[in-house]
C-alpha positions in Angstrom: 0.0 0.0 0.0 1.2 3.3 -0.8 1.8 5.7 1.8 -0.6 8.5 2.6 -0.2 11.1 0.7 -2.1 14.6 2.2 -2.0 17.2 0.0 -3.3 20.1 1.5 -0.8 23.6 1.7 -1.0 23.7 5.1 -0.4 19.9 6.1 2.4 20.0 4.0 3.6 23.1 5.3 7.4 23.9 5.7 8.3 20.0 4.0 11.0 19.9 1.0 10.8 16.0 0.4 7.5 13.8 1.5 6.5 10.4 1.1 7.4 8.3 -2.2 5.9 6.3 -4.4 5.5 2.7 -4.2 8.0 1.9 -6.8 10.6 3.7 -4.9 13.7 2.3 -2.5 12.4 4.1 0.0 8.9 3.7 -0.1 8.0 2.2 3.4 10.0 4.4 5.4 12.8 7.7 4.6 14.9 10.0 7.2 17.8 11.7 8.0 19.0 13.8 5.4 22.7 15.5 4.8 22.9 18.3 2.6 25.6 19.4 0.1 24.8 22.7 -1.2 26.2 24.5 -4.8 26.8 20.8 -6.2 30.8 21.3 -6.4 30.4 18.8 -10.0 27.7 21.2 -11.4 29.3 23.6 -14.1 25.7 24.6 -15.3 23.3 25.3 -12.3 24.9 26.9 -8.9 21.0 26.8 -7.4 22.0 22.3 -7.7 22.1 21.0 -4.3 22.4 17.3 -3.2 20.6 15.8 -0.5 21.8 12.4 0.8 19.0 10.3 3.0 18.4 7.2 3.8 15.2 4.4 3.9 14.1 1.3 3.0 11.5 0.0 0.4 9.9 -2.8 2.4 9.1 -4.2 6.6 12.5 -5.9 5.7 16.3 -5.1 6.0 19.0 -6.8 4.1 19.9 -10.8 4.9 15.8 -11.4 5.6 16.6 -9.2 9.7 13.7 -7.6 10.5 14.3 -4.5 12.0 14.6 -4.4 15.9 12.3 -1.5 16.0 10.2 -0.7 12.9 10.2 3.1 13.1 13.8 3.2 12.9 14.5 4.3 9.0 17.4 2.9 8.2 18.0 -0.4 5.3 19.6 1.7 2.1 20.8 5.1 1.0 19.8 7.3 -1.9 19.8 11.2 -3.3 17.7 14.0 -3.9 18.5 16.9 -5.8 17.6 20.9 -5.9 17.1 22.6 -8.5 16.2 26.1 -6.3 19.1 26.2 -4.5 17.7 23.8 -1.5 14.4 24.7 -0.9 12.5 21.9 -2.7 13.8 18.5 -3.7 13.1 15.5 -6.1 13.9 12.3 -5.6 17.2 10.9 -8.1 17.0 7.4 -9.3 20.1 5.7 -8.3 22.3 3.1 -10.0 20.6 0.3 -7.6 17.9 -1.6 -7.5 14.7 0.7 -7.0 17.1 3.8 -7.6 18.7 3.4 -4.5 22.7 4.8 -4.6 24.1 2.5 -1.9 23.4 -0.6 -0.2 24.8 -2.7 2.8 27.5 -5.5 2.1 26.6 -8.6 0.2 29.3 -10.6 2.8 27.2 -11.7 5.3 30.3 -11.2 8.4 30.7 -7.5 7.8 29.6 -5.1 10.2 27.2 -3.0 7.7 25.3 -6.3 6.2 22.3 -5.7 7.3 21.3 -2.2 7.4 23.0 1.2 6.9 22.4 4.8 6.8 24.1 8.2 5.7 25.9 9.8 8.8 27.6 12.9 6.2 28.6 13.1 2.7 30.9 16.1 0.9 33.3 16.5 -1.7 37.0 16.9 -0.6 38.5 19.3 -3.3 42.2 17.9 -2.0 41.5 14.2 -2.6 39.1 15.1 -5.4 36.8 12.8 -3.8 33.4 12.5 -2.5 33.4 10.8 1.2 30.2 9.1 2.4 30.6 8.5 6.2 27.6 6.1 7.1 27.0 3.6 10.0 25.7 0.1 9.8 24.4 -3.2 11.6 25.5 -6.6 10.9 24.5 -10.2 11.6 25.8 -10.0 15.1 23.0 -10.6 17.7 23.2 -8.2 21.1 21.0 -7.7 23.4 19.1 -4.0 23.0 19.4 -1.9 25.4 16.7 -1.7 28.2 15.5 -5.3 27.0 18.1 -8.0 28.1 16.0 -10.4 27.3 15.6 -10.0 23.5 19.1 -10.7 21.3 18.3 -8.7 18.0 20.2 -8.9 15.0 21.6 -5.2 13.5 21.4 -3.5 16.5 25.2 -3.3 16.9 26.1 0.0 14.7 29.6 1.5 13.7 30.4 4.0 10.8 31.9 3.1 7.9 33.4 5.1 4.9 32.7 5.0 1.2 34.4 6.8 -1.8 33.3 8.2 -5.4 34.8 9.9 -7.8 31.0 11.6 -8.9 29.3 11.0 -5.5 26.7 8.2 -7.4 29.0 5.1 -7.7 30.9 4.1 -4.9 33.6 2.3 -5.3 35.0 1.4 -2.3 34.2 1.0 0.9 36.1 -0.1 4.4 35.4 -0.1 7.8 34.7 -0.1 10.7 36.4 2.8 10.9 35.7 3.3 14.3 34.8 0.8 16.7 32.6 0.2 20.2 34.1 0.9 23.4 35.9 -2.1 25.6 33.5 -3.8 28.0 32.4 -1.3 30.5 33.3 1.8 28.2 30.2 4.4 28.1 29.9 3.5 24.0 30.3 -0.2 24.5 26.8 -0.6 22.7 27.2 1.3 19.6 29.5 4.3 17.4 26.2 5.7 15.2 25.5 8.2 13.1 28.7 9.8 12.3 29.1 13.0 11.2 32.1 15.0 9.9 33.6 18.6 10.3 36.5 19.0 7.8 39.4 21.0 8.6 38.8 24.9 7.5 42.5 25.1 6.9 44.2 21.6 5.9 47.6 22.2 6.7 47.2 22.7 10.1 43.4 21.5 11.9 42.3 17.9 12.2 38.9 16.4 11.4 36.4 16.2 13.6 33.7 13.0 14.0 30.5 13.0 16.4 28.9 9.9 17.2 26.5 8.4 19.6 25.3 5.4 21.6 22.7 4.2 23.7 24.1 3.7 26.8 22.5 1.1 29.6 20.6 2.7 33.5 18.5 5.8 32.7 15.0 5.5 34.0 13.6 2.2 34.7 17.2 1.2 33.3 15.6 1.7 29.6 18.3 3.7 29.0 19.8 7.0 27.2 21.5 8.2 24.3 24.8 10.0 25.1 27.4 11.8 22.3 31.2 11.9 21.8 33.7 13.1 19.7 36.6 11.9 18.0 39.0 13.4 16.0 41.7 12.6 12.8 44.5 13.5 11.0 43.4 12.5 7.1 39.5 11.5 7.8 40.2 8.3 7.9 42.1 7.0 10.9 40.3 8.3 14.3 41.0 8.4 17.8 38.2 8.5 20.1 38.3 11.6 22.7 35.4 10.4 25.0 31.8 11.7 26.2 30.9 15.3 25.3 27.3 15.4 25.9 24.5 13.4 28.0 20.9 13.7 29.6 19.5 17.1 30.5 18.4 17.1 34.8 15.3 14.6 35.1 11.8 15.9 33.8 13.7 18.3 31.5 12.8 18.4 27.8 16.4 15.9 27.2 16.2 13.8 29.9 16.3 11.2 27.6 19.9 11.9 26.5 21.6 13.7 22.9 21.5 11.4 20.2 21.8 12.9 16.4 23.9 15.5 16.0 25.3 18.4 13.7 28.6 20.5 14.0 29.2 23.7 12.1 32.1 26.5 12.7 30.0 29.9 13.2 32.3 33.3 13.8 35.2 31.6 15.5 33.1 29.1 17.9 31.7 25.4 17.0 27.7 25.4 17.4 26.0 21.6 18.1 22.3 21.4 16.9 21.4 18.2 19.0 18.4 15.7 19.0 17.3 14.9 22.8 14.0 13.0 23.5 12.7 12.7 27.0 11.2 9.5 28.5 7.5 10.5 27.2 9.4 10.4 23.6 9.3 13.6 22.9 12.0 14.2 20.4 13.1 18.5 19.9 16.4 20.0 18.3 18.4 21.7 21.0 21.6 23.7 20.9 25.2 23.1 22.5 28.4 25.5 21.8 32.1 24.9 22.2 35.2 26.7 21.8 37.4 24.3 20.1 35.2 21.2 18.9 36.0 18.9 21.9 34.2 20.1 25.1 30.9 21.0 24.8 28.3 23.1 26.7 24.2 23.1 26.2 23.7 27.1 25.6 21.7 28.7 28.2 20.5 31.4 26.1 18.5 29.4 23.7 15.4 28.3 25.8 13.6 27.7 29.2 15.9 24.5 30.1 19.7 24.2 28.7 19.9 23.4 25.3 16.5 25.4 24.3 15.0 23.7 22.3 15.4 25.4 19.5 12.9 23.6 17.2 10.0 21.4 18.7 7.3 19.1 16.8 4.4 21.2 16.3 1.8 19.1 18.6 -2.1 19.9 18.4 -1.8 21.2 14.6 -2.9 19.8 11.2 0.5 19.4 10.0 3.3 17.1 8.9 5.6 17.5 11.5 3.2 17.6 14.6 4.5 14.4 16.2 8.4 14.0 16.2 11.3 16.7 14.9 14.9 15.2 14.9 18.4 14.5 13.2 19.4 18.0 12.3 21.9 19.0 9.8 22.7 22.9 9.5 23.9 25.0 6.8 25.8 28.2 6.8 24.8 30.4 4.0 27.2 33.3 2.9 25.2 35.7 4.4 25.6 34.9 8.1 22.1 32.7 8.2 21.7 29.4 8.9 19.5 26.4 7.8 18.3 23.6 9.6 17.1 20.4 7.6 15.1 18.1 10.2 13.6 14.9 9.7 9.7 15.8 11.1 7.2 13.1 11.9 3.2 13.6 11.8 -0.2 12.0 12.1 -3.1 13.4 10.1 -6.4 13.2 12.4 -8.2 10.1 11.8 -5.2 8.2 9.9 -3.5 5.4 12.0 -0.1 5.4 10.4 2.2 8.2 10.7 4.1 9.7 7.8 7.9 11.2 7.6 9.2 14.2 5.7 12.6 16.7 5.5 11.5 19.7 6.7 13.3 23.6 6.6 13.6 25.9 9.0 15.8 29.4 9.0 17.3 31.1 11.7 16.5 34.3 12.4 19.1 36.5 10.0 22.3 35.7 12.1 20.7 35.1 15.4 21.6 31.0 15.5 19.3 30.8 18.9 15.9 31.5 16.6 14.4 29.2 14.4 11.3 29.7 12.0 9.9 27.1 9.5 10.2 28.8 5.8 6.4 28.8 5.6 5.9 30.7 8.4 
């Protein structure tokens, strides 16, 4: 069955990529997307602008595994392009299978066998290269957190890298480039969704990777989602510098820990715009700051509680997004403003199934503690 498809302005409302069709790779489900503006391979169109996502086409990941919880988007990864410099996409059909652009491993002992999903994607003008930095699950069975009892298959994640010459076909892959903690270790369960800051000046800054886990105790020991940072000398080779960032004070709006995460460099400081949830699973966007990429504050100034939010599902309205807002990635335009990308969740009254989406917002002209949806 398709998915619904509401087509009312103000449902879809502040959305630049909806549901697909049924023919597509990511039909049944779609999140997290990572944008690359002014398409550094586009000699034609400087409005072309990439957006790297991932989904799955079907209740099934790779190797027959069915996923360990079936809201979780993950299976394949594809593109979407803009032709209006980022404000409205279109799906791009992929060398793969369903038009997908790339899949887990076919060797059934890798760590990415099962599912996978983007963590960041750019082109390196040094290497002349694009780098995919994802995360995947293999056919090692664990235990998931805050159920000890149930030994799922997948659920043990750890990035991976990928190469292209046009950012379409990869051509090779390794990893894991980064692995779980030692027994004991806060990220013992799990190195996911990594994303990347590149150096701003090659010759003399490293790289930059946030991940997260799920680590075991939190309420009713069902656990939280905590972040850390490692860092690298050529993107490739990474050394792990430990916990940045963890649950807000209990009944705050993060309680429930920070899980997906995006760095940018903004007028000489590093800015985080962080997914938290709470234990009613309330997922919002808030805001950390740093001064040098490694320790990390939530900002104050942002909100009621530290860390804001800064962007919060839009409960009680007719809209696309009115149940879950999440997995940020921010872009600095050359004016001094800021976009967010989100991946929103919503439930139209009366429907039974919810339905995901990328949404936009904008900060505020250079104000990076005010958020506004483009349509409003």
């Amino acid at each position: 069955m398709a998915p619904a498809s509401p087509t009312s302005a103000s449902w879809n409302s502040g959305r630049v990529l909806g549901p697909s069709d049924t023919s597509s790779w990511d039909c049944k489900t779609f999140g997290g997307a990572v944008i690359v503006p002014a398409d550094p391979l586009s000699t034609t169109n400087n409005s072309a602008w990439r957006m790297y996502y991932y989904g799955r086409g079907s209740d099934m990941w790779n190797m027959g595994v069915v996923p360990f919880n079936a809201a979780l988007p993950t299976g394949r990864i594809g593109l979407a392009l803009s032709n209006d410099g980022g404000l409205s996409f279109a799906r791009f059909k992929g060398p793969l299978p369903q038009g997908a652009l790339f899949d887990p491993s076919d060797d059934p002992t890798s760590f990415d066998c099962v599912h996978i999903a983007v963590g960041d994607v750019f082109f390196n003008a040094s290497l002349n290269q694009w780098l995919l930095y994802y995360f995947g699950g293999g056919l090692d069975e664990m235990p998931l957190v805050g159920f000890p009892d149930r030994l799922c298959k997948g659920v043990l994640l750890q990035p991976g890298l990928a190469i292209s010459d046009d950012g379409i076909h990869f051509h090779h892959r390794e990893g894991p480039i980064l692995t779980v903690g030692d027994a004991g270790c806060w990220d013992q369960n799990g190195v996911s969704w990594p994303r990347v800051l590149q150096p701003s000046n090659p010759h003399s800054d490293q790289w930059i990777m946030s991940y997260h886990t799920r680590e075991s105790g939190g309420m009713n020991n069902f656990g939280f989602f905590s972040a850390g940072i490692a860092v690298s000398a050529d993107g490739k080779v990474w050394e792990k510098k430990g916990k940045v960032l963890s649950c807000g004070e209990p009944g705050t709006w993060d309680e429930g820990g920070v899980s997906v995460r995006h760095i940018v460099r903004y007028n000489g400081k590093y800015l985080m715009f962080y997914e938290g949830s709470n234990y009613k699973f309330d997922f919002s966007i808030g805001l950390a700051t740093s001064d040098d990429g490694l320790s990390w504050v939530k900002d104050l100034e942002c909100g009621p509680e530290p860390g804001g939010p800064v962007l919060k599902a839009r409960k009680g309205e007719d809209v696309w997004d009115n149940v879950v807002v999440g997995t940020p990635y921010v872009i600095v335009l050359p004016d001094g403003s800021l976009r967010m990308y989100y991946l929103g969740v919503g439930k139209k009254e009366g429907d039974m199934a919810t339905q995901q989406g990328i949404g936009l917002a904008t900060s505020i002209g250079t104000d990076f503690r005010t958020w506004r949806r483009v349509c409003e």
